[in-house]
C-alpha positions as CSV (number, residue, x, y, z in Angstrom):
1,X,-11.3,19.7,-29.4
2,X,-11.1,15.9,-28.4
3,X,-14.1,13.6,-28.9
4,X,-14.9,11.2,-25.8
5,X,-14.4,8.1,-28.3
6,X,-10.8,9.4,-28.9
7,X,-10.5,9.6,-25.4
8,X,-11.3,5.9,-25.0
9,X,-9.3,5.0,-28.1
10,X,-6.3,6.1,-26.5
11,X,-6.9,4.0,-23.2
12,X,-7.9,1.2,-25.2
13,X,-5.0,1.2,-27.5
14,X,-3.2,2.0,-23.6
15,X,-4.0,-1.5,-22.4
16,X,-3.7,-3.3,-25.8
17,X,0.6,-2.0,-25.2
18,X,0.7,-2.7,-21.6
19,X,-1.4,-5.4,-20.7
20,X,0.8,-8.2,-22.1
21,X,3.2,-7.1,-19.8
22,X,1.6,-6.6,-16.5
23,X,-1.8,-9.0,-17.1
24,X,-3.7,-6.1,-15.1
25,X,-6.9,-6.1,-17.0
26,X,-8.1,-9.7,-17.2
27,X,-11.4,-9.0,-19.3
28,X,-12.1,-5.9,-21.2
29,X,-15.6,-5.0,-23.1
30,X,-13.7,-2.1,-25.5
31,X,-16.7,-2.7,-27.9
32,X,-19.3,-1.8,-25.7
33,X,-17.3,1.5,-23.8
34,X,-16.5,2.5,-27.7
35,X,-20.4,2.7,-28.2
36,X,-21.0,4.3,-25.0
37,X,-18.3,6.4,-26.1
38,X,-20.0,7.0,-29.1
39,X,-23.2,8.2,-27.4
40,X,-21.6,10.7,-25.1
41,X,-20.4,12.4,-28.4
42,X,-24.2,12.4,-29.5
43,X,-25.4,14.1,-26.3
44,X,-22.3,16.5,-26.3
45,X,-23.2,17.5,-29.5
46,X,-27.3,17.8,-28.9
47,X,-25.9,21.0,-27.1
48,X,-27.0,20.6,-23.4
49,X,-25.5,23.2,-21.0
50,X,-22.3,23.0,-19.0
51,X,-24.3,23.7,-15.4
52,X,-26.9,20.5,-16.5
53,X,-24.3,18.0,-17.6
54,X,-21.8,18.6,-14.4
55,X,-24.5,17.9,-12.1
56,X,-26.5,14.9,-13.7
57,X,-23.4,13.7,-15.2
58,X,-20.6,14.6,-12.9
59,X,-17.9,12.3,-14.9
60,X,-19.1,12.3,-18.3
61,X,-16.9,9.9,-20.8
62,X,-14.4,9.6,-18.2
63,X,-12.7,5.9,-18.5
64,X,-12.5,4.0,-15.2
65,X,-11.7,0.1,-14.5
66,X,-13.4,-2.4,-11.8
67,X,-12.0,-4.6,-9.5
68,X,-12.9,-8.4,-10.8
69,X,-14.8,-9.1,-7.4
70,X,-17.2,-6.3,-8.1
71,X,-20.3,-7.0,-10.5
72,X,-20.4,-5.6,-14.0
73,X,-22.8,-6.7,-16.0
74,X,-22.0,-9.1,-18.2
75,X,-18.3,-9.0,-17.1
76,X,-17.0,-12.3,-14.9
77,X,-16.7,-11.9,-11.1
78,X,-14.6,-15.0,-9.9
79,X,-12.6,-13.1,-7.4
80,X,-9.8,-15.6,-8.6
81,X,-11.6,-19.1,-7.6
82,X,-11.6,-21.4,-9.8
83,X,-15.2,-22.8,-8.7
84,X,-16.0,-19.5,-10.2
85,X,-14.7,-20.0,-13.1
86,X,-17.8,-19.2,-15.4
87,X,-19.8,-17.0,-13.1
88,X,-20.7,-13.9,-15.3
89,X,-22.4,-10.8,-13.6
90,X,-25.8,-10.4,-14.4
91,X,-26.0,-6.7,-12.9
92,X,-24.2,-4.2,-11.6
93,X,-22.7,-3.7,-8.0
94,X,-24.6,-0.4,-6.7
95,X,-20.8,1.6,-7.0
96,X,-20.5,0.6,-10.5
97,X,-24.2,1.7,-11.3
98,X,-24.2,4.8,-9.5
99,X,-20.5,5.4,-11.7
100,X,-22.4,4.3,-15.1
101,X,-25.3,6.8,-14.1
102,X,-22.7,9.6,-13.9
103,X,-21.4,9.2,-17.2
104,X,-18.5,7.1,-16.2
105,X,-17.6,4.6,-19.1
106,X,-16.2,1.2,-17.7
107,X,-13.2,-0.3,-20.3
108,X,-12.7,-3.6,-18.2
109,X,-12.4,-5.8,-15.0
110,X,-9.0,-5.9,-13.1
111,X,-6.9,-8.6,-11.5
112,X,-7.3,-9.5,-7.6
113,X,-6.1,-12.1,-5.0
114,X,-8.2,-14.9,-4.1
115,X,-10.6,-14.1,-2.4
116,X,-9.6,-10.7,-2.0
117,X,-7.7,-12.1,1.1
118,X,-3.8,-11.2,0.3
119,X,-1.8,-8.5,-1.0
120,X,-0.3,-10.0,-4.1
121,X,-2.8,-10.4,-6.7
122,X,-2.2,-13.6,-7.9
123,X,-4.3,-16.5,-8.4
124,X,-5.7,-19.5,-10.7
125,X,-8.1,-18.0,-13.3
126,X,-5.9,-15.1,-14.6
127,X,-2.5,-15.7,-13.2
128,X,-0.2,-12.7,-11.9
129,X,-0.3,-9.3,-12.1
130,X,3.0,-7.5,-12.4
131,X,4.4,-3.6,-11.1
132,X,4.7,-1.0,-14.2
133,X,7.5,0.1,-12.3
134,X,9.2,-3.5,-12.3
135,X,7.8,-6.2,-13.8
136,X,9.1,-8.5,-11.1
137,X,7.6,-6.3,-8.3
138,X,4.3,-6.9,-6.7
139,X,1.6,-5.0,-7.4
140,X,-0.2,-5.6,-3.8
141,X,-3.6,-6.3,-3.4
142,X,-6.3,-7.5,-3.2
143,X,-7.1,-4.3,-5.7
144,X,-3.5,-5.0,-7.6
145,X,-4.9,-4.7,-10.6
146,X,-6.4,-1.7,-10.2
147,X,-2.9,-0.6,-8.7
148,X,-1.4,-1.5,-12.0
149,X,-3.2,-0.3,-15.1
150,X,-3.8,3.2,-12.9
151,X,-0.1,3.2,-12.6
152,X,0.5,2.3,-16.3
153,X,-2.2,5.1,-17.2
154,X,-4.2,2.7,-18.7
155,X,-7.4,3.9,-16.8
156,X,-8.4,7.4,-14.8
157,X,-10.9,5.7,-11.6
158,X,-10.1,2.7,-10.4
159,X,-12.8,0.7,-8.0
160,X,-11.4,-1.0,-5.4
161,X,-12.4,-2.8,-1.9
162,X,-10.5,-2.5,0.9
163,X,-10.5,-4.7,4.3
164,X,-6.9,-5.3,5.2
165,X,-5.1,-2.8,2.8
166,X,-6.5,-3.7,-0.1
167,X,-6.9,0.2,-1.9
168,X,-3.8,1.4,0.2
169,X,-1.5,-1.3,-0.4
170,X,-1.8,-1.2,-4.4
171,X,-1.8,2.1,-4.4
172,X,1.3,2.3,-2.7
173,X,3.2,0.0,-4.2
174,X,2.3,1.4,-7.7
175,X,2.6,5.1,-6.9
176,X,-1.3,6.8,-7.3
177,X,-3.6,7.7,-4.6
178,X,-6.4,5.4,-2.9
179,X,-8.8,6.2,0.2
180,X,-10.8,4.0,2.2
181,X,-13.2,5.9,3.3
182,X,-15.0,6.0,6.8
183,X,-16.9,3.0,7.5
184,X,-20.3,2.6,6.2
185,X,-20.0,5.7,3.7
186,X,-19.9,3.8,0.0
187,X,-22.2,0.5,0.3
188,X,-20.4,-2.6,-0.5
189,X,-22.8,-4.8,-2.2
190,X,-22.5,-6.6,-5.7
191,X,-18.9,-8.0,-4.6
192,X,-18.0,-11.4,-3.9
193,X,-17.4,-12.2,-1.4
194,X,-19.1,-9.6,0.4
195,X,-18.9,-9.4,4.4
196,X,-21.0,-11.2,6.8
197,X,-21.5,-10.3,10.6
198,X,-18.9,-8.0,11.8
199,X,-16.9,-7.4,8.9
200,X,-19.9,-5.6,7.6
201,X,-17.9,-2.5,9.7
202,X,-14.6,-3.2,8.6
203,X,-15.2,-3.6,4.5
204,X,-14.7,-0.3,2.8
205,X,-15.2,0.4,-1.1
206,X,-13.7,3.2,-2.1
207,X,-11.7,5.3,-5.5
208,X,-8.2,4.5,-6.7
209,X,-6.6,7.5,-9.0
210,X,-3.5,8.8,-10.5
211,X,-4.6,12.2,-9.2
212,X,-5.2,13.1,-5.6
213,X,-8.2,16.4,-7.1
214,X,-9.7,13.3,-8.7
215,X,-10.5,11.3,-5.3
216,X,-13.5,13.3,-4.1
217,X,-15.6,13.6,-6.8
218,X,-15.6,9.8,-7.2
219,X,-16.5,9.0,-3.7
220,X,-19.3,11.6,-4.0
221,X,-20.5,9.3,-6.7
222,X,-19.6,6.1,-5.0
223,X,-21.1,7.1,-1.6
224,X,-24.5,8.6,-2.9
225,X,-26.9,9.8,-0.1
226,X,-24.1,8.4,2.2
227,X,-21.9,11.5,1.2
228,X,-23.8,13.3,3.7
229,X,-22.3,11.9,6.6
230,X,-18.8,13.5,5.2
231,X,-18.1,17.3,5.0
232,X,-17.0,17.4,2.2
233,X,-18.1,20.8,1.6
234,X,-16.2,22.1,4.6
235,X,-13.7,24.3,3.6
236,X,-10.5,23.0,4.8
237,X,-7.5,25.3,6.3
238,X,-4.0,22.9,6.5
239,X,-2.5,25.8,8.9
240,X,-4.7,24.5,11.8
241,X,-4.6,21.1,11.4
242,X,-3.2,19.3,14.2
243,X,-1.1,17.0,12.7
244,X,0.7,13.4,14.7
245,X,3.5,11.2,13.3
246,X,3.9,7.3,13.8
247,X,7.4,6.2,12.3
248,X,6.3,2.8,13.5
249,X,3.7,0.5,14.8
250,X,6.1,0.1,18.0
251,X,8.0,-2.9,17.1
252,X,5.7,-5.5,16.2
253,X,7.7,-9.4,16.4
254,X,5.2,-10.3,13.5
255,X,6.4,-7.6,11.0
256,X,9.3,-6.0,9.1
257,X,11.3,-3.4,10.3
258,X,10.4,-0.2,8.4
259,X,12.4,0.5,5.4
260,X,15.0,3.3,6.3
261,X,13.8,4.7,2.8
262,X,10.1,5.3,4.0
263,X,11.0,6.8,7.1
264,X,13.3,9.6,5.3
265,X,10.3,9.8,2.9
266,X,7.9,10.5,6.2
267,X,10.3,12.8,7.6
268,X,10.7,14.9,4.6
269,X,6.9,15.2,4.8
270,X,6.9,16.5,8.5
271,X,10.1,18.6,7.6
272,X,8.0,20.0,4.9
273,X,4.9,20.8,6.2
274,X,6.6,22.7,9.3
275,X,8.5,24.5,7.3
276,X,5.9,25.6,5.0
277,X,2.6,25.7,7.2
278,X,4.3,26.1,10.2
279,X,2.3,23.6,11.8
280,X,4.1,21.4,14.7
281,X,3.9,18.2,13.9
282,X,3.4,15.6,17.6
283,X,5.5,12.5,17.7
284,X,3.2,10.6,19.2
285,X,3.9,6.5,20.8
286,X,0.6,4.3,20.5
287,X,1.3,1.3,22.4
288,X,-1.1,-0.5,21.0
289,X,-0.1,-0.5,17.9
290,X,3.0,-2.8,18.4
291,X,-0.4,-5.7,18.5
292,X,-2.4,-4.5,15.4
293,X,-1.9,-7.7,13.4
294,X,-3.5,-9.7,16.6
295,X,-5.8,-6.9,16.9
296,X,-7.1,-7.0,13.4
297,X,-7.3,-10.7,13.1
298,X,-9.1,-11.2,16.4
299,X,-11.5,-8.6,15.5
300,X,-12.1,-9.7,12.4
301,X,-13.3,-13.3,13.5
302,X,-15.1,-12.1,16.4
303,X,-19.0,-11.9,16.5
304,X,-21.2,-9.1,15.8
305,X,-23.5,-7.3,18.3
306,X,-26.5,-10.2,17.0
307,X,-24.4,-12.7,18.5
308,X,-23.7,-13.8,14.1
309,X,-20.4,-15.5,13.6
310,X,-18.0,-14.4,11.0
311,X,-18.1,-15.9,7.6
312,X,-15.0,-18.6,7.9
313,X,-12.6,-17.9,5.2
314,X,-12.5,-22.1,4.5
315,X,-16.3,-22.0,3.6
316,X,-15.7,-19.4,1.0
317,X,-13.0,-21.3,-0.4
318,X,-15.4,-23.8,-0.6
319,X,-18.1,-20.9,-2.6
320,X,-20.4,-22.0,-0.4
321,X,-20.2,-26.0,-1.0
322,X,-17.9,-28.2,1.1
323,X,-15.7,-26.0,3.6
324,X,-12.0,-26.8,2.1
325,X,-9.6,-28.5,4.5
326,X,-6.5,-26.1,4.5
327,X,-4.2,-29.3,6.0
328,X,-5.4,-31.4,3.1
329,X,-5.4,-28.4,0.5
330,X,-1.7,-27.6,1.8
331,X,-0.8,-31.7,0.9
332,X,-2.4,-31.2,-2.2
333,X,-0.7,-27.9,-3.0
334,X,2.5,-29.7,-2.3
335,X,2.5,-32.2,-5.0
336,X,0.5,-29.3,-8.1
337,X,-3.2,-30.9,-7.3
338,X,-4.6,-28.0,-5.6
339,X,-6.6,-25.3,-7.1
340,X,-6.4,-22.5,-4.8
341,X,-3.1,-20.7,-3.6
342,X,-0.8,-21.1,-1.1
343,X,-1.7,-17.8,0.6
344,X,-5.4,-18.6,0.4
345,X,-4.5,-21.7,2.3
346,X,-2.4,-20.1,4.3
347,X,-5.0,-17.9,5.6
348,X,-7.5,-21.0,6.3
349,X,-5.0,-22.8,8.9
350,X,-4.3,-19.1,10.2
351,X,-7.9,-18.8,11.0
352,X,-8.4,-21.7,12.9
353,X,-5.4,-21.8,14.8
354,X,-7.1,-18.0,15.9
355,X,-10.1,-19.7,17.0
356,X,-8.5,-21.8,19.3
357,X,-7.7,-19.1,21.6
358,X,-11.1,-18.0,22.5
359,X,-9.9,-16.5,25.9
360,X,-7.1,-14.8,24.2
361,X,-9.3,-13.5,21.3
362,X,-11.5,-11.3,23.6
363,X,-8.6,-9.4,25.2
364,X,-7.4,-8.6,21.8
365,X,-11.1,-7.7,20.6
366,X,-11.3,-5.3,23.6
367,X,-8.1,-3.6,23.5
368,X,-9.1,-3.0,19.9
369,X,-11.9,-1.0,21.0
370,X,-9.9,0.5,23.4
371,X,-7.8,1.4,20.4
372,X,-10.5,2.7,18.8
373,X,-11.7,5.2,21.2
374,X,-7.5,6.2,21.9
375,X,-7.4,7.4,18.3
376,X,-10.4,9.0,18.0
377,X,-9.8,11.0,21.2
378,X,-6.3,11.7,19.8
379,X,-7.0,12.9,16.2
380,X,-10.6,14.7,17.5
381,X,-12.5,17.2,14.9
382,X,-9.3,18.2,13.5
383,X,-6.3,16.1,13.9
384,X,-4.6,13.8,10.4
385,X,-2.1,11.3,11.2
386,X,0.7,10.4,9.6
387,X,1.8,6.7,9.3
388,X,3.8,4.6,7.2
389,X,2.2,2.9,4.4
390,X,4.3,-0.8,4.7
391,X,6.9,-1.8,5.8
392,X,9.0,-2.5,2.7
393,X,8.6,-0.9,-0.7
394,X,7.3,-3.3,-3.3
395,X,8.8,-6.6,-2.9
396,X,9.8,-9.1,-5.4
397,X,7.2,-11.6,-6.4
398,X,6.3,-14.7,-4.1
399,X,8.3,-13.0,-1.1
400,X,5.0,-11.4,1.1
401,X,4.5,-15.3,2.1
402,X,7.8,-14.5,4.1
403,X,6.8,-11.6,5.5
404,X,2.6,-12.3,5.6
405,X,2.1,-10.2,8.8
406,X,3.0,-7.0,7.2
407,X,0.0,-5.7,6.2
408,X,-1.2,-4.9,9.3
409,X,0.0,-1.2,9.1
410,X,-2.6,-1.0,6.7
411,X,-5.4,-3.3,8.2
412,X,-5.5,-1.7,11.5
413,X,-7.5,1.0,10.4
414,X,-9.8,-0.8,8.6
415,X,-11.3,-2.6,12.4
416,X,-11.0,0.8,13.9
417,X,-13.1,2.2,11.1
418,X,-10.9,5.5,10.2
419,X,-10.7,7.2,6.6
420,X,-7.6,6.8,5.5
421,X,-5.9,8.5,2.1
422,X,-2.7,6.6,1.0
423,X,-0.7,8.9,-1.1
424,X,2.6,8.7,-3.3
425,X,6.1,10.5,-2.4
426,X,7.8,10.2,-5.9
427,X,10.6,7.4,-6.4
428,X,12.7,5.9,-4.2
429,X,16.6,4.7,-5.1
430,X,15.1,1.3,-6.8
431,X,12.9,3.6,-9.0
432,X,9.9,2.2,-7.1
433,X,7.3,4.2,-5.3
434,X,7.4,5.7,-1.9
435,X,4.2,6.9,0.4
436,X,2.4,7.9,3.3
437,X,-1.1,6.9,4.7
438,X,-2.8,10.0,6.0
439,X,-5.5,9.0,9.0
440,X,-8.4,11.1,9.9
441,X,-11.2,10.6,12.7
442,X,-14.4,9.2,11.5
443,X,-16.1,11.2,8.5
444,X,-13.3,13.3,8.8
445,X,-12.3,12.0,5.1
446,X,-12.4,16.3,3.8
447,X,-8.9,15.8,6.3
448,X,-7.0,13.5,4.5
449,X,-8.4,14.0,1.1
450,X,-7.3,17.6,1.3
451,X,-3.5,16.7,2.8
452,X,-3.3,14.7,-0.1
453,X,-3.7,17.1,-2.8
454,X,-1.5,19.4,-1.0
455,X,1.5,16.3,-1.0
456,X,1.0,16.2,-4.1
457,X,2.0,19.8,-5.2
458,X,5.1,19.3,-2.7
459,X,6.1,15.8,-4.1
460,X,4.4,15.4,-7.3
461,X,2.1,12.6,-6.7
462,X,2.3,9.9,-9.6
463,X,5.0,9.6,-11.9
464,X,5.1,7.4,-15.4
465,X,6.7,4.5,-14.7
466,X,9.2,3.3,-17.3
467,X,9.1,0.0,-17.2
468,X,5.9,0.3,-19.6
């Protein structure tokens, strides 16, 4: 028999190995999970039954880490600005709680990009977090470090956010399963930033795991009353799902060319799955798709049904103060004075140079709605899609501001509001992870979540790395 504070122990001791190495957990409260530890042990041993402690405490003494931009009491929540240095939660973001309330015991806050707004998790405050699988690997982001010490089994739940990529793209690039869920499911509050206006529709929170049967009964947690917008209790039969295959968003001038590894990956999937369900899987051509950068960012800037404009990016660089000037923050930056990133800055001329094009913006805006209703006609009540993850496989530190477009295979589906489960395919030749995103229709999340658990049988889901 294992006691819940020897559980902790171990993941403790874990990220006391690891973390040196890939700087994943950036403040830890292993004194207070050991107590709460402790206290699980007191309860198990007060004798309660099995039936009353799986449904009031559905993830009793199980370890789990939180994304830095997330409140946890008494935990910072800087979302890497260094304005934000000293800001210390004084309460918990309504996920977290409803985790805590379920017996879930929190060991520490992970790394993230600035702002949340780039997939390498880098920035000021805690520096760069690194791939268990190679150190000099990115870990994606802006939930990298949830990628990471998941990856490095140094945690069992990871919480993330996602509004671009930012559960898929970790979880890819460090080998576990993620899901953003379908918009509006899991509340978002008790982050920073949280969305304004109409990215209210396109932020998702949702569970990172090393184990795809471990995905659904965190978001029943996470999502609370929302759950009941999912059918999750739907039993789910693989043999008549109708399943559609993207090797490509069309040929996009704004992003990589797909890896040749990830598209033999993808079609070992399709080979397998008609092979063994005997399903036909439809190659299907989504024009569309070939603009999904455009479409995201114009979508993403646009205004809400209230006629309420977007948050700008520059005024949160600013936490609310002084709007930064990205021209003068990039001179800055140039000669070591600046205190924010060079993607962050990046993304503040990006946005204004969007908002120039006002004419432009609105075709882009309704072709994403057209989008919208394309893919929900095509995938329907019972229809998964499968799509590549990225582009590349996890690239070497500092090279994503080379290639800063290409998270828009991710992104996409985040302003078309579609549950998406990203789930691992083993190694590739570089001993670094492989995936595939698996898209459903809205609150069809029971789709994906249940194609991912049966990849995972056929290609063995997450694998220790070696590196750590």
């Amino acid at each position: 028999q294992v006691t819940c504070i020897e559980v902790v122990e171990a993941y403790v001791e874990r990220i006391k190995e690891v973390n040196p190495l890939i700087n994943a957990v950036v403040k830890d409260r292993f004194e207070e999970a050991l107590q709460e530890a402790q206290q699980v042990d007191k309860l198990l041993s007060e004798g309660p039954g099995d039936d009353y402690l799986e449904e009031k405490f559905p993830l009793l003494g199980v370890p789990i880490t939180v994304k830095e931009a997330f409140s946890l009491y008494g935990m910072p929540n800087t979302s890497g600005l260094v304005s934000r240095r000293n800001v210390i939660a004084t309460s918990d973001a309504t996920v977290v709680s409803r985790l805590k309330q379920a017996g879930a015991i929190p060991l520490g806050v992970t790394n993230c990009s600035e702002l949340c707004m780039w997939y390498e998790s880098s920035n000021r405050v805690y520096g760069r977090t690194n791939n268990p699988y190679d150190l000099q690997r990115i870990v994606g982001g802006s939930s990298g470090g949830e990628g990471s010490v998941l990856a490095a089994a140094c945690s069992v739940i990871g919480v993330g956010s996602d509004i671009g990529g930012s559960i898929r793209m970790p979880a890819f690039f460090n080998g576990v399963f993620g899901h953003k869920p379908t918009t509006g499911v899991v509340p978002n509050d008790g982050q920073f930033p949280n969305a304004h206006g109409v990215r209210t529709s396109y932020l998702c929170t949702g569970p990172m795991c090393r184990y795809a049967e471990d995905l659904e009964p965190v978001l029943r947690v996470m999502a609370g009353p929302g759950v009941s917008k999912l059918k999750l209790n739907e039993k789910v039969s693989l043999e008549k799902i109708k399943f559609h295959c993207m090797d490509h968003d069309g040929g996009s001038v704004f992003v990589s060319p797909v890896d040749k590894e990830i598209l033999e990956a993808q079609k070992k999937v399709v080979e397998h799955l008609e092979s063994d369900l005997g399903v036909q899987v439809q190659r299907v051509a989504i024009h569309k798709m070939k603009y999904s950068f455009q479409i995201w960012s114009a979508m993403m800037s646009s205004k809400d049904s209230d006629g309420q404009e977007a948050q700008r990016f520059t005024d949160l660089l600013g936490d609310h103060g002084k709007p930064v000037w990205p021209l003068w923050e990039l001179m800055k930056w140039l000669v070591g004075m600046s205190s924010h990133t060079l993607p962050a800055i990046a993304l503040g001329l990006t946005e204004k140079l969007v908002n120039l094009n006002l004419s432009g913006k609105a075709k882009l805006v309704s072709m994403g709605k057209s989008l919208q209703e394309e893919m929900e006609a095509l995938l329907g009540p019972d229809g998964v899609l499968l799509y590549p993850s990225h582009p590349t496989i996890a690239p070497k530190h500092h090279s994503p501001i080379c290639m800063p477009f290409n998270f828009a295979y991710t992104a996409i589906f985040n302003v078309l509001g579609l549950p998406v489960t990203q789930c691992p395919l083993g190694l590739g030749n570089e001993g670094l992870p492989l995936g595939i995103q698996l898209v459903a229709a809205t609150y069809n999340d029971h789709l994906t979540l249940a194609v991912a658990r049966y990849l995972e049988k056929a290609f063995g889901g997450w694998v220790l790395p070696g590196k750590v």
